[in-house]
N, C-alpha and C positions, 0 to 999 in steps of 0.2 A: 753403317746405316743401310735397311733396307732401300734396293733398287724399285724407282718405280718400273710399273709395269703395264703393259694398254688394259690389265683391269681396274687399275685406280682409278680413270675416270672418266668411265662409263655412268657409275651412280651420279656424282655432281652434275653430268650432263642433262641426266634424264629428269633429275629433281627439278634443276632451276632453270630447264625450257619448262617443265609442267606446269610449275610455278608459276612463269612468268605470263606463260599463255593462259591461264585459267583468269591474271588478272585484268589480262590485254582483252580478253570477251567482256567482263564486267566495267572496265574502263570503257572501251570504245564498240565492239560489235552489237555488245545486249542495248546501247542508246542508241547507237546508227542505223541498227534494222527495226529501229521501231517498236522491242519490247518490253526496255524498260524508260521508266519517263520521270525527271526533275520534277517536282513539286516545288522546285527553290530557284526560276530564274526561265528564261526564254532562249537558250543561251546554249553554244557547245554541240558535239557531236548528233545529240539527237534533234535538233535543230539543221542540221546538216551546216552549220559551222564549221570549217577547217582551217586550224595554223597550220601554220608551213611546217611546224617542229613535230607535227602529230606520231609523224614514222621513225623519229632519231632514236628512240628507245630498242626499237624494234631491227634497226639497224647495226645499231652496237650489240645489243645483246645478243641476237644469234651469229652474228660475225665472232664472237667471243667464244661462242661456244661453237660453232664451227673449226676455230680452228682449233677447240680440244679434241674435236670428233678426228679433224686430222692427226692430229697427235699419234691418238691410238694406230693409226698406220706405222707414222713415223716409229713411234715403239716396238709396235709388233713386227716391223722390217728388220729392226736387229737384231731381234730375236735367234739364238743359232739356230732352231728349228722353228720359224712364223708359223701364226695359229691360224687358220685360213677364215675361223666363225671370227676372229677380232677386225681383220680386213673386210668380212661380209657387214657385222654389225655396223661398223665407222662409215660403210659406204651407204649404209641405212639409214643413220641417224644425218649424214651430210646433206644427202639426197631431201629428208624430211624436212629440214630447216632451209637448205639453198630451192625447195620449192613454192614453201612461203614465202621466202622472198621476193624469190621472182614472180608469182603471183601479185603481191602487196605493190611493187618498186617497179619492174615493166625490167630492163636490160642492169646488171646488176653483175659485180667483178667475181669471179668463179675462179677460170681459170690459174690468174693469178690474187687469187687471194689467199689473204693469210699468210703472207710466204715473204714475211719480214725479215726473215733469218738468211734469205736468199738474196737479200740487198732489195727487196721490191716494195717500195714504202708506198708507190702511187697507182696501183694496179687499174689494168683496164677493165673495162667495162663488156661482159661479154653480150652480145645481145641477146636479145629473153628467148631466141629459135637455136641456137648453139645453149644456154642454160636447158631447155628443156630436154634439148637432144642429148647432152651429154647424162642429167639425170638422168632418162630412161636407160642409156647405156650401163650406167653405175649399177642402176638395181637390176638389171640384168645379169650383170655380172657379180655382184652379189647372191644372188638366186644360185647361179653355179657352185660358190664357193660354200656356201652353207653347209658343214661337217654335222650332220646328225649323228655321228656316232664319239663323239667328242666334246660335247659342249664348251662351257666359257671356264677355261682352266684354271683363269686366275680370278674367276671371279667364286671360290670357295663356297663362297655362301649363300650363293645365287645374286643374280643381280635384280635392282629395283623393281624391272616390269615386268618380270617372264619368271625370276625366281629361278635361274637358269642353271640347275647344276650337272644339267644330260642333254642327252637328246630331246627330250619331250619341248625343252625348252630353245631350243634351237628350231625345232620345228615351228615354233611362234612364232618367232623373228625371222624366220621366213617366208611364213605365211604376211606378216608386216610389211615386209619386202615389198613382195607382192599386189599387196593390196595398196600400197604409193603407188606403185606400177601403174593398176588399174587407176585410179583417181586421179595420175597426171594425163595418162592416154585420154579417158572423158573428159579433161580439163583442155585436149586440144582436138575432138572431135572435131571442129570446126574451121580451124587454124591451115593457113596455109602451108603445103611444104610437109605434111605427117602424112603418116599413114595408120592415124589411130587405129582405125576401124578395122583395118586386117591384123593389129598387133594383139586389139582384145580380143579379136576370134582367134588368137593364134592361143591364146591365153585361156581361152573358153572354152575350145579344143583340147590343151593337155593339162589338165588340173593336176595328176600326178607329178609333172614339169613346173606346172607355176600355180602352187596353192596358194590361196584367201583364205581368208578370216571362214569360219563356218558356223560359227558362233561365238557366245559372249564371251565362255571359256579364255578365247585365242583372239581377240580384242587387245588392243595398245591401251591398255589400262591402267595409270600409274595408281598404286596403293601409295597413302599416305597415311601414317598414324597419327600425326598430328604431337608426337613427341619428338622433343630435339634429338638427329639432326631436321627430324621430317614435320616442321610444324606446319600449318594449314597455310595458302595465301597470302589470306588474311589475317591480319595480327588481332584485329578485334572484332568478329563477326558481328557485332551491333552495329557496324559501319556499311554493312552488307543492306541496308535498310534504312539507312538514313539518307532524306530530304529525297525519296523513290518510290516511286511504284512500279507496280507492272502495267502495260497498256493495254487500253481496250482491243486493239488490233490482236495481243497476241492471247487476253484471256480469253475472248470472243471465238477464237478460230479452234483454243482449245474447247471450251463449253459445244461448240457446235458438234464437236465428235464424241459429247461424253467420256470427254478424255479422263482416264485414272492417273493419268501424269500431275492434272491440277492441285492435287494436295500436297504433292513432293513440291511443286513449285513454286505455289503459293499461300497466301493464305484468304481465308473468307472476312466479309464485313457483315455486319448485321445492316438489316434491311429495315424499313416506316415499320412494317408487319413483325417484325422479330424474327423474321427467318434471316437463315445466315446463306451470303453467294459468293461466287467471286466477279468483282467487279474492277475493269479497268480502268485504266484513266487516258484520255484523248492525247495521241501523242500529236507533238509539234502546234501545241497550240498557242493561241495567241493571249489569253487569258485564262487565266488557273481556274476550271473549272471547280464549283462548290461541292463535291462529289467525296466522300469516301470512297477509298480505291485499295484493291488489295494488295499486299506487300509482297516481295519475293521472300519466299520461306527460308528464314533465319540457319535453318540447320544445312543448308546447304552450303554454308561458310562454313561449316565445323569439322571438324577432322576425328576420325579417321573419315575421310572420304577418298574418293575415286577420281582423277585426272587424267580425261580424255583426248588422248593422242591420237588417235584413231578408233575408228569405231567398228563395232562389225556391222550394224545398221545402214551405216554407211554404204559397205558393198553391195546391201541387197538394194538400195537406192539406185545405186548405179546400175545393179544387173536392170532392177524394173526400168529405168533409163534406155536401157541399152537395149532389151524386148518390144518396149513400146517403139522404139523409133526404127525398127527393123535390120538392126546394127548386128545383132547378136538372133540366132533363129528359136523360133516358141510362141513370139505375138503375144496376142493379148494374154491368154492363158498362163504363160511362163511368166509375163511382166506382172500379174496378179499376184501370183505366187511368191513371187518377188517381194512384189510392195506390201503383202501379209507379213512376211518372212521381218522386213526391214522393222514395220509398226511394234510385233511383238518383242523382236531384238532389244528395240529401242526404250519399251514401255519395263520391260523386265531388267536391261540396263541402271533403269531407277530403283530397279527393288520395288515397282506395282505389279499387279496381275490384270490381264488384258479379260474384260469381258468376254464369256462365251457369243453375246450378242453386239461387239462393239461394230464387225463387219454389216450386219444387217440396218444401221445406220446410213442413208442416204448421205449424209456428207461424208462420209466416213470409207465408206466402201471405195472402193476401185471402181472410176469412171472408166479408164481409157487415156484418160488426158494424161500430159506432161504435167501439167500444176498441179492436178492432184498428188502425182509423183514427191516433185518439190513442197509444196506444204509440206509432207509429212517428211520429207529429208532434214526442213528449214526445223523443224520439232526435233529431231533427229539429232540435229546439229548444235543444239540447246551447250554451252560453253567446251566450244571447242575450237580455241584459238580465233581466225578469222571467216574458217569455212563458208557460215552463211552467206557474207558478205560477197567472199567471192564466186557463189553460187547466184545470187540474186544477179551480179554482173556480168554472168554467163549465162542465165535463161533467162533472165527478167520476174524470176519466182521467190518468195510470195510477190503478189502485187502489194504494195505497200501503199497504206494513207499518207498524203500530205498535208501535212495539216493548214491551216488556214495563217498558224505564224510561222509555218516556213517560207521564206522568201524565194519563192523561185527563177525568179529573174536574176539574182544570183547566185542562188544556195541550191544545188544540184549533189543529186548522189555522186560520192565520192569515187570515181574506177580504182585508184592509187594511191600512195603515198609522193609526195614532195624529197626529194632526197635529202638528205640532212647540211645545213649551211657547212658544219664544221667538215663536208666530205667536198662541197665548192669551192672554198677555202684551198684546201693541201691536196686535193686532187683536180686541179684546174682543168688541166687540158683534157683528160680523161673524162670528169663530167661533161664537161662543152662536147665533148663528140658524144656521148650519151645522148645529151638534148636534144641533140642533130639528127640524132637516127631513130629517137622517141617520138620526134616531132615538138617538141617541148617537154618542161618540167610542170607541170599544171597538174591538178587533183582529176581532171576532164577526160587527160589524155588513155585515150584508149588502147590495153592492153591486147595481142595479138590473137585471142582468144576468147575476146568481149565482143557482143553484139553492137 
């Protein structure tokens, strides 16, 4: 019987995180942040509702796939001659998943996780400043090990996201690297105890040493065909549009830019007059307004489609981020540049074409500000895993409506996830000191990198 090897699975990893995060936006971030809204009940995330079970999924399942990402080490370790791009990639894909987590969960077991084979059934809990620290470390040293003149040897036929049969392809998941690199560093500009801010000018400084994404090209873009083994998400795109709309908050913010994204997104309603718009619907409201409201566009369940792991948009976000706030040197002019850069990324992303005049648009254009920024990142960010969520909890961007039947007094934006009973249970002691050092387990508690 053939031997496995650390290319077998690489593909299953890439799949059913893409997968799973594509449905983890559509379940919980597209109602949480406001942009899409039940027509059938008052009720649940977009309500700012939270059970306590919200995160269990998200829990298990990239712990699952974590420790296939380890695996690939473990295999590639015994290799008589280790391939250094299978240690680079596993420390890429570990990095990506153990940063969601610890963004979503706050202090979360790293070091000994996964490492049931070592006798370790109740691991501890690392704190979310030793999590970030050691990711950074990883993809650092991932960066180094990246063999461009070698690519992924056992993965013949290229693999799922990069198509990796060379170099060329190696260069991607570098630039991948990379670009987690940068998105954790921004994710702790703020945070005590880092020193984001000299690591991304250390980064800004040698781009030949630690490339990003430079476009769509070189984007973490999972293809799916949408034939077995690679079917869509969703099993039945007509479910993708049932008992939902899109919200006025998020059609509104696009109509104001004359955005070309609204057609991919959604669809239009006829109007008293027989013209046709797109209209949203009040989110968090108290009573279901009598309103036709437009749907989120059906084809966007259908496969072959695109699953975003990362973006290249993304990075021009953060350079415009990182310009404006005088982190990275250029100012206004370079964070303009930037935030063009990101808009068009993001609009051609979808397969539209950006107006030659969408800039001359007052809303639209580069103010200067940070929220203008964020708006278009939070657009940007349009199904991709939790991003937005944890974007809005580090700048406070977009400002979001509350609607009138959200209860505030005790339904508050979520910082976190609850950790799952079944890990309170058989990891006792280790949870209880988590709490301790959390400050509690509550949806409130503020992560170390939250305003």
């Amino acid at each position: 019987m053939e031997k496995v090897n650390p290319g077998t699975l690489l593909d299953p990893i890439l799949y059913d995180m893409g997968t799973y995060n594509w449905n983890r936006y559509y379940d919980y971030t597209f109602p949480l942040m406001q942009c899409l809204v039940s027509n059938n009940g008052t009720s649940g995330v977009g309500w700012w509702n939270m059970t306590d079970s919200r995160g269990d999924g998200t829990w298990n399942t990239y712990y699952k796939w974590i420790n296939n990402a380890k695996e690939i080490q473990r295999l590639n370790a015994r290799l008589a001659s280790p391939e250094p791009n299978y240690e680079a990639v596993s420390l890429t894909l570990q990095s990506w998943m153990y940063g969601i987590l610890a963004d979503a969960f706050g202090d979360i077991p790293m070091s000994e996780a996964c490492s049931a084979d070592q006798g370790i059934l109740a691991p501890r809990f690392d704190r979310q400043e030793q999590v970030y620290r050691q990711i950074l470390d990883n993809l650092k040293t991932a960066n180094s090990l990246f063999d461009t003149e070698s690519g992924l040897v056992y993965n013949t036929s290229g693999d799922m996201l990069y198509s990796t049969t060379d170099g060329e392809g190696i260069k991607k998941w570098q630039k991948f690297c990379n670009s987690l690199r940068m998105r954790t560093l921004t994710r702790l500009l703020d945070a005590e105890g880092f020193n984001a801010q000299a690591e991304l000018q250390e980064m800004y400084d040698n781009p030949a040493t630690y490339p990003v994404f430079e476009s769509n090209d070189d984007a973490a873009m999972l293809g799916i065909s949408g034939v077995f083994p690679e079917e869509a998400p969703m099993a039945r795109p007509q479910d993708f549009t049932s008992y939902v709309n899109l919200s006025e908050f998020f059609i509104d913010l696009l109509n104001s830019w004359n955005d070309p994204r609204l057609p991919v997104f959604a669809t239009q309603v006829e109007q008293e007059d027989g013209t046709k718009a797109y209209v949203g619907l009040p989110s968090g409201y108290l009573t279901l307004p009598a309103i036709t409201a437009s749907l989120p566009n059906q084809s966007m369940a259908k496969a072959p489609m695109d699953l975003t792991l990362m973006s290249y948009a993304e990075v021009e976000f953060i350079k415009a981020e990182l310009f404006q706030k005088g982190i990275l040197p250029g100012g206004a002019t370079e964070a303009e540049t930037a935030y063009k850069k990101g808009v068009q990324a993001s609009v051609e992303q979808w397969n539209a074409t950006l107006p030659a005049d969408y800039f001359d648009n007052p809303q639209a254009r580069y103010d200067g500000s940070l929220e203008r920024i964020m708006n278009q990142k939070f657009v940007a960010l349009y199904f991709c895993d939790y991003q937005q969520w944890f974007e809005y909890n580090r700048t406070g961007y977009p400002v979001l409506p509350v609607g009138e039947g959200i209860q505030i007094s005790h339904n508050q934006m979520p910082r976190r996830f609850k950790y799952p009973a079944a890990v309170q249970r058989t990891n006792m002691a280790n949870y209880q000191e988590a709490k301790k050092n959390m400050g509690g387990d509550e949806f409130s508690i503020k992560l170390i990198w939250q305003k």
